[in-house]
C-alpha positions in Angstrom: 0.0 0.0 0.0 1.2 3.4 -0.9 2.0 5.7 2.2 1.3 9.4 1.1 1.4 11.1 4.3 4.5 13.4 5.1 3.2 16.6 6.8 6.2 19.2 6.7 7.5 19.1 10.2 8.6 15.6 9.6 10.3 17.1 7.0 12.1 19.7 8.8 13.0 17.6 11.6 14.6 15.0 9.5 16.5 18.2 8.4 17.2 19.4 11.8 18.0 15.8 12.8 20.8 15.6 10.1 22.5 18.8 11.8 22.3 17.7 15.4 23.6 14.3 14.8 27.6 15.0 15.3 27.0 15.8 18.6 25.0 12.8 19.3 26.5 9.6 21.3 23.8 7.8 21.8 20.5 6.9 19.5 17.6 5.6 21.8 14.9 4.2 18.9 11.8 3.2 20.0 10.1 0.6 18.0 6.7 -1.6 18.0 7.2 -4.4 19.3 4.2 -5.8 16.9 5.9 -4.7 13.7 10.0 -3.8 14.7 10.8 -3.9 10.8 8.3 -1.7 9.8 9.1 0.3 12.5 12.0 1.1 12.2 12.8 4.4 10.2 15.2 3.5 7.0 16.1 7.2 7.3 17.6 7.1 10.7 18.9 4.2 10.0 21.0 5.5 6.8 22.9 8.7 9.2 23.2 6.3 12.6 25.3 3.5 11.6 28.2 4.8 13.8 26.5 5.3 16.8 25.7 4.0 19.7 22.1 2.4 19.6 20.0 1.2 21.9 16.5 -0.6 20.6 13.7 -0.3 22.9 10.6 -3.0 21.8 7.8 -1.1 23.0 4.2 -2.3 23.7 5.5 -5.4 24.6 2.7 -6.3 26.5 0.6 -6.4 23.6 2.9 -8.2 21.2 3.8 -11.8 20.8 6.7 -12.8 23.2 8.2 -15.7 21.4 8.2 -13.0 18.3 9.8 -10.5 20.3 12.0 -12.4 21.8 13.5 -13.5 18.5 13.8 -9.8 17.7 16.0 -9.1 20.8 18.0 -11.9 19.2 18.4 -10.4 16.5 19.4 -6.8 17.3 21.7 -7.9 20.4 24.0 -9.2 17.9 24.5 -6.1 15.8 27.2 -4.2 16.6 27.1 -1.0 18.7 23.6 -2.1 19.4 21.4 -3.3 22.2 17.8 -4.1 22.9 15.1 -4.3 25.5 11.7 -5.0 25.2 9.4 -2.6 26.9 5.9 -1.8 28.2 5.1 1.5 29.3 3.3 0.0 32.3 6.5 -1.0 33.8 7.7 2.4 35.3 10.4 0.5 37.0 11.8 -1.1 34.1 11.7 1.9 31.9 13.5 4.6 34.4 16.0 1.6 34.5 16.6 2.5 31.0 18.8 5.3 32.3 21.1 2.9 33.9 22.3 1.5 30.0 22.5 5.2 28.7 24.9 5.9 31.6 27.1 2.3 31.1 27.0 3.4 27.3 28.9 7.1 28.9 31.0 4.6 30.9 32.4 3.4 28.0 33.0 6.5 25.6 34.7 8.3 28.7 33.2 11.6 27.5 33.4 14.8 30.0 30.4 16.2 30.1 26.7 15.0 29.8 25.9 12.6 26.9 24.1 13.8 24.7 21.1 11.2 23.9 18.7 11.6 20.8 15.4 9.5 21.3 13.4 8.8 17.8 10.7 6.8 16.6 7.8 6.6 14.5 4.4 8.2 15.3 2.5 7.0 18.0 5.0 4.6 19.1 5.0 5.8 23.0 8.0 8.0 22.8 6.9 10.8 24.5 5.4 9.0 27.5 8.8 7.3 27.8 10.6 10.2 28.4 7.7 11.4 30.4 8.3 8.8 32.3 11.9 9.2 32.8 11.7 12.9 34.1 8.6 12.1 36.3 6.6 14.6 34.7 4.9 15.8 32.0 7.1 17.4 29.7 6.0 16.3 26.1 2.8 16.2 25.1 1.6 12.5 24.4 -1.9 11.4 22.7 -3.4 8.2 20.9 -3.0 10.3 17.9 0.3 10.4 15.7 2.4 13.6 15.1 1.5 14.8 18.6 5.5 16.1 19.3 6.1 18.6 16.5 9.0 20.0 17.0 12.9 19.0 18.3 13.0 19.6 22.2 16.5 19.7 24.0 15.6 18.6 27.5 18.2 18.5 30.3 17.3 14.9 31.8 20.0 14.5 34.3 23.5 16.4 34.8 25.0 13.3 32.8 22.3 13.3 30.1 21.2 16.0 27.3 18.3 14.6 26.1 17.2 15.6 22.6 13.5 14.4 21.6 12.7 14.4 17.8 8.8 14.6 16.5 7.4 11.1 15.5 8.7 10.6 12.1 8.2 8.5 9.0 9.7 8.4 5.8 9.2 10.1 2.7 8.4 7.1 0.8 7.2 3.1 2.4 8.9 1.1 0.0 7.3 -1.9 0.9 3.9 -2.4 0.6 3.5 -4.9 3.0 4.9 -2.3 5.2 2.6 0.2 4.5 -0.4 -2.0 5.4 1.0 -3.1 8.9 2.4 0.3 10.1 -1.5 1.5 9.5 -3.0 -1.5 10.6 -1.2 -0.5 14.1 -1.9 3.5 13.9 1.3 4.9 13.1 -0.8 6.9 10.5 -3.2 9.1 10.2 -6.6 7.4 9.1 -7.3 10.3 6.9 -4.3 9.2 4.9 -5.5 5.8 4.4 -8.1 3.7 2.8 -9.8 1.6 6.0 -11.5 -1.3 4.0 -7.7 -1.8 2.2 -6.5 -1.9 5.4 -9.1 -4.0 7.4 -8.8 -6.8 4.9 -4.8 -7.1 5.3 -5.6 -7.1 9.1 -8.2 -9.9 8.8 -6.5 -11.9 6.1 -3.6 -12.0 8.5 -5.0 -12.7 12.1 -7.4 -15.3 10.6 -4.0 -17.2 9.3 -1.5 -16.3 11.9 -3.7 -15.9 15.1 -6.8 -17.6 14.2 -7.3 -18.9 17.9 -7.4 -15.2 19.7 -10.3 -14.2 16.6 -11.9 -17.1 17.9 -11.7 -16.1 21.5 -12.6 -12.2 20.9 -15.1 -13.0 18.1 -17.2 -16.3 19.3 -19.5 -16.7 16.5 -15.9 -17.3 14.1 -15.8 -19.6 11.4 -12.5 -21.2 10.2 -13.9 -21.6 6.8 -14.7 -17.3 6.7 -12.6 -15.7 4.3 -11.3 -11.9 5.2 -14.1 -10.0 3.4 -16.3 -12.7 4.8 -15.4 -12.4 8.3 -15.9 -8.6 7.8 -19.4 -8.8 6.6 -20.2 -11.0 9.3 -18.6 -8.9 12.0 -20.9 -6.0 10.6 -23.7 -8.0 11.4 -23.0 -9.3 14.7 -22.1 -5.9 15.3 -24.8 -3.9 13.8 -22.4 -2.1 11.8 -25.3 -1.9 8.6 -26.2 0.9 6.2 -29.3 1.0 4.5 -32.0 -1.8 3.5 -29.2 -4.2 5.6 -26.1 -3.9 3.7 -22.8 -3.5 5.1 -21.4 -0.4 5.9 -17.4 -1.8 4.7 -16.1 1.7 6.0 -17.7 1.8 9.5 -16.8 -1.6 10.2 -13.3 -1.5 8.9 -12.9 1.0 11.1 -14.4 -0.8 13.7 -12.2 -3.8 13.2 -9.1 -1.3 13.1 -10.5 -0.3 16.7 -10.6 -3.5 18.3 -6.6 -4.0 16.6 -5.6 -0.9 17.8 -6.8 -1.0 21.2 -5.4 -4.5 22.4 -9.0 -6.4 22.5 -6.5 -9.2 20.1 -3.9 -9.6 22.1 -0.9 -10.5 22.1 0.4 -10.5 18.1 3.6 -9.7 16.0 3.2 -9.0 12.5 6.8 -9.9 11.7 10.0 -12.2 12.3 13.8 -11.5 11.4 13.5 -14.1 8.2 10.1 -12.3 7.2 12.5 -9.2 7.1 15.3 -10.8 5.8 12.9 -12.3 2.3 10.8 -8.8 2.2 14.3 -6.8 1.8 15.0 -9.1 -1.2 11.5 -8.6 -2.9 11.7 -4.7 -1.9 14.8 -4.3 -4.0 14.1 -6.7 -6.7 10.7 -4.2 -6.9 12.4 -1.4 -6.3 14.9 -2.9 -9.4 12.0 -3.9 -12.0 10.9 -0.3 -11.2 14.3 1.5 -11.9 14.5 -0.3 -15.7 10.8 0.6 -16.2 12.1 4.1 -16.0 14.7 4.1 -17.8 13.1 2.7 -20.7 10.8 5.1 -20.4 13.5 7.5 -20.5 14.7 6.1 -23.7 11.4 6.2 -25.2 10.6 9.8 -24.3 14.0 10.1 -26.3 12.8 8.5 -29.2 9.6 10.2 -29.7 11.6 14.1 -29.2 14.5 12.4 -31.7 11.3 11.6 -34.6 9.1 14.8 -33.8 12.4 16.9 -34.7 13.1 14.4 -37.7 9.5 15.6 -38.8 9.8 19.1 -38.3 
């Protein structure tokens, strides 16, 4: 699905986070722990490679742990890079946090505070994090993305300059499949996105991947329902119909987006480290079959100019 929602402050803070960055030490990213790939911003990704990074798994308690586990895995064996999962009902464990930030200052032997960028995408918790860690409300927060609009340098602790970047996404979701889960899990605005697209790659996948908790959450379940099946059926169990009976597809893939969004299918993770691993193949063998369809565009825009000035 095609992600066409970059309002300008995102814009101007991936600017302004390109500027700050040689001063930065340490990278705190918070990801979803329901969908850490698609999660995590390629853009930071592209300017943070020598850094420090710590990977924080958030909304643990509503994703899969076996899932997330594997993801901990995974990142703990990167280099310059460590990982936690996290739950933002665990106050304990998240002003813990500090403690790595400050063994990360340990080892660079810097004088002076350490200066600490946190990022994320929208609506990923980042703001009630560092909420958390000052024992105040500092940030604004919300259930809607692109609360934080602007960079804020916040003095956390005389060892640690914390600087807190606006949710961000990227210019351009390169993979589809991407697209679908970071709005299946509210990363972006529902005005920039078609709900009935995005319901149906929501039920397609929990009926094949979590097909028990549908059962549990919706009793009257069939296994033999397909997605736009289950959906008509959920608008009538629901009362989610339009005229004369017929289903409203808008008001109850909304609906269905609801129940997602707010944990009532709990615990799921949309993704592994080998679903990653085979999506980054097909992203740039797409993103290759896209690049030659270009350029033999190019070549036949050529054409035509070279014969309309042969006619002339």
């Amino acid at each position: 699905m095609a992600i066409n929602w970059f309002p300008g402050h995102m814009h101007k803070a991936t600017k302004s986070l390109r500027n700050i960055l040689p001063k930065i030490d340490v990278i705190v990213e918070i990801l979803d722990a329901r969908i850490p790939y698609s999660s995590e911003n390629p853009v930071i990704q592209t300017f943070a490679h020598d850094k420090f990074r710590i990977k924080l798994l958030n909304k643990a308690d509503l994703a899969d742990s076996d899932k997330v586990q594997d993801w901990l895995n995974y990142y703990n064996q990167q280099p310059k890079m460590s990982a936690k999962s996290l739950s933002m009902l665990q106050k304990e464990k998240v002003q813990g946090l500090i403690n790595d930030i400050l063994e990360v200052k340990k080892s660079t032997e810097k004088v002076g505070p350490l200066n600490v960028l946190c990022v994320g995408i929208p609506n990923v918790g980042k703001s009630t994090l560092i909420n958390h860690w000052l024992g105040r409300k500092a940030v604004k927060t919300g259930n809607e993305p692109a609360v934080t609009k602007d960079i804020q340098k916040i003095k956390l602790s005389d060892d640690i300059m914390l600087w807190d970047s606006p949710g961000i996404l990227w210019p351009k979701v390169e993979n589809p499949k991407s697209g679908y889960r970071l709005a299946v899990t509210g990363a972006i605005k529902d005005t920039a996105i078609d709900h009935g697209d995005v319901a149906y790659f929501a039920a397609e996948f929990f009926l094949n991947d979590y097909f028990a908790k549908m059962q549990q959450r919706f009793n009257w379940l069939d296994s033999s329902l397909a997605p736009v099946e289950f959906l008509e059926a959920f608008a009538v169990n629901s009362g989610a119909l339009g005229k004369k009976g017929a289903v409203d597809f808008d008001r109850i893939s909304k609906l269905f987006l609801t129940e997602i969004r707010s944990g009532q299918i709990t615990p799921f993770t949309m993704e592994t480290p080998e679903m990653m691993a085979k999506e980054l193949v097909e992203t740039e063998a797409m993103l290759d079959e896209k690049a030659k369809a270009k350029e033999v565009r190019k070549e036949r825009s050529k054409q035509k100019k070279g014969f309309s000035k042969k006619g002339r």
